[in-house]
ZAMARGU-4260 file (C-alpha; in steps of 0.2 Angstrom, whole numbers, plus 5000, padded with zeros to 4 digits):
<rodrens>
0) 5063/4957/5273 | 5082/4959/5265 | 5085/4968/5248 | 5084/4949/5238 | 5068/4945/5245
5) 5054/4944/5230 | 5042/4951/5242 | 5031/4965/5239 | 5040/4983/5237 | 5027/4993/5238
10) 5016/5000/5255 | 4999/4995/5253 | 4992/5011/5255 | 4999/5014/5239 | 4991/4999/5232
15) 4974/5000/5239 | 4976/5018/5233 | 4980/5012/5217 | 4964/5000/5217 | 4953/5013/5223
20) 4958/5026/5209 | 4956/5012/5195 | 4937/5005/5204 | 4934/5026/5202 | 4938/5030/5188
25) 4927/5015/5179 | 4911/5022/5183 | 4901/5040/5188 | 4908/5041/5205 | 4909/5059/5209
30) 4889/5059/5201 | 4888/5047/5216 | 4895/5055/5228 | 4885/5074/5223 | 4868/5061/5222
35) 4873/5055/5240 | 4875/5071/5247 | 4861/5080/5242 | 4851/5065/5250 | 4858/5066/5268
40) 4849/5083/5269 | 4834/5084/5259 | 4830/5068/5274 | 4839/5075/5290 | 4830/5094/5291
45) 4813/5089/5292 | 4819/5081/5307 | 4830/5089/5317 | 4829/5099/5332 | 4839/5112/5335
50) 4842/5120/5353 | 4844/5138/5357 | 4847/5136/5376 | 4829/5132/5383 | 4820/5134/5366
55) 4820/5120/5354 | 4815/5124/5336 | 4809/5110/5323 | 4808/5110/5306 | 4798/5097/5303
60) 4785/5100/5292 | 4769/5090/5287 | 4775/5080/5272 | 4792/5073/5284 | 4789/5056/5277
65) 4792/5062/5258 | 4806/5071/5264 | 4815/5055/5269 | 4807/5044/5256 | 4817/5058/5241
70) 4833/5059/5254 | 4832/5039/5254 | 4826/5037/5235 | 4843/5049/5233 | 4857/5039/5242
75) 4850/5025/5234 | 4851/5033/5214 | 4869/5039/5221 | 4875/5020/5226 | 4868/5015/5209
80) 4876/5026/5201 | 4894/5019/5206 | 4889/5000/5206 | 4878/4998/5190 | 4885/5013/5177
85) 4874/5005/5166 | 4861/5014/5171 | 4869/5030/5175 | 4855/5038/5161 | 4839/5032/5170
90) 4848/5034/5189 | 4852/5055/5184 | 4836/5059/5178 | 4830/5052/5192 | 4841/5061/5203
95) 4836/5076/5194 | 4816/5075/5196 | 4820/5070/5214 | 4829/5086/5218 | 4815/5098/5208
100) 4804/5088/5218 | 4813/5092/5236 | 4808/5110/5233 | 4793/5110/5237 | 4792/5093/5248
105) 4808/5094/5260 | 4812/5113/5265 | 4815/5120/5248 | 4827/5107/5243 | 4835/5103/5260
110) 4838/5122/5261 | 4843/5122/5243 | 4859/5113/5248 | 4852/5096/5245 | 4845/5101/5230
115) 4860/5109/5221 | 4871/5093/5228 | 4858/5082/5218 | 4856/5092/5205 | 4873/5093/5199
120) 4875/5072/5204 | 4862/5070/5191 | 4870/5082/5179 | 4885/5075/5182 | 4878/5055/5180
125) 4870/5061/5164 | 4884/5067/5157 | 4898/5053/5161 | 4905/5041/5148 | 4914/5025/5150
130) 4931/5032/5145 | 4940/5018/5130 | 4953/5005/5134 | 4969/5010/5127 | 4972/4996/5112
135) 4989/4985/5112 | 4993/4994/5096 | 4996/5011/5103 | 5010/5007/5117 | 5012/5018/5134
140) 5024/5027/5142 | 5025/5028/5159 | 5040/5038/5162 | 5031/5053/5150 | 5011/5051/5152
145) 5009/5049/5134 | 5006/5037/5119 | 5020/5033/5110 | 5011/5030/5094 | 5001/5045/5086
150) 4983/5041/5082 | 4988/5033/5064 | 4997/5020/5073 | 5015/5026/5068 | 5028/5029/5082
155) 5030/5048/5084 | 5052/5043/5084 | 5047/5037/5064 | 5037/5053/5057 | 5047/5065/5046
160) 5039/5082/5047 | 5049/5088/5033 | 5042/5074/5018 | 5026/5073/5013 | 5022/5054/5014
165) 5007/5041/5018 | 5013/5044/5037 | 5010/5062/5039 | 4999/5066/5027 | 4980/5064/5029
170) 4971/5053/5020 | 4961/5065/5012 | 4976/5075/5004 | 4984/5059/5002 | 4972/5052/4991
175) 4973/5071/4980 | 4992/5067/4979 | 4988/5050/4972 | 4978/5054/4959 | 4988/5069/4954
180) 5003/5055/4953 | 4991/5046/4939 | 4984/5036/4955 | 4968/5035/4958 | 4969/5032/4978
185) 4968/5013/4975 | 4951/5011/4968 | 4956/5003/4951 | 4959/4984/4953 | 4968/4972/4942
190) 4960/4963/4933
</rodrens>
């Protein structure tokens, strides 16, 4: 590529990176991950086998099959979680009930790591909000991280600190100013 190309500029790393962070933060993703993670071992422990030389020791237990139906039912709530947010209510309180559950199903919890891991996902899914698009009003600065326009819409550049006025004055005390002034805050009309 030479330096006039139109070409792109950027590594793709960077992009895909950039791609991964916006698909992230649009929904309850680490509520996902937490939920994921505290399946894997509330289903693996009731059936592995550990070996200690010649000695093999199990930990399966008599209800193995609703171990891995809560470890599955878990993932599952987890990959909800990140690819229909809508639900992210109904998909934590599950996880919840799953993990409490997984105490006394799945080797207290998955040895209480799966349960703290799903706990805190549904925590987490229960808790999250969409976050709000910024409006075209409120312009952004890259260079700075910050809006340019404070919340009443008027450039921060514009604002006088030092005259009270309708730009930095609530509307509360501006309204009290007005009718002071022999202004009623607007609420006579012409007539």
């Amino acid at each position: 590529m030479s330096p006039e190309s139109t070409g792109q500029n950027e590594h793709y790393i960077r992009v895909y990176r950039r791609r991964f962070r916006a698909w992230r933060g649009n929904r309850p993703f680490w509520a996902g991950l937490f939920t994921m993670a505290g399946g894997v071992p509330i289903a693996y422990f009731p059936y592995a086998n550990m070996h200690l030389g010649n000695v093999t020791l199990a930990m399966s237990t008599t209800a193995g099959a609703g171990s891995l139906i809560i470890g599955v039912l878990l993932v599952t709530l987890g990959l909800t979680m990140w690819f229909h947010s809508i639900v992210r209510v109904f998909a934590g309180v599950a996880a919840i009930l799953l993990a409490l559950i997984s105490i006394p199903v799945a080797n207290i919890g998955g040895f209480v790591v799966g349960f703290l891991l799903a706990l805190v996902g549904g925590a987490l899914s229960v808790s999250w909000a969409p976050g709000e698009a910024p409006s075209a009003e409120e312009p952004f600065d890259e260079q700075t991280s910050r809006r340019t326009a404070s919340p009443n819409g008027v450039p921060y550049e514009e604002r006088s600190e030092d005259r009270p006025d309708a730009t930095t004055v609530p509307p509360q005390q501006n309204a009290a100013l007005g009718a002071a002034a022999g202004d009623d805050g607007g609420s006579r009309r012409a007539g």
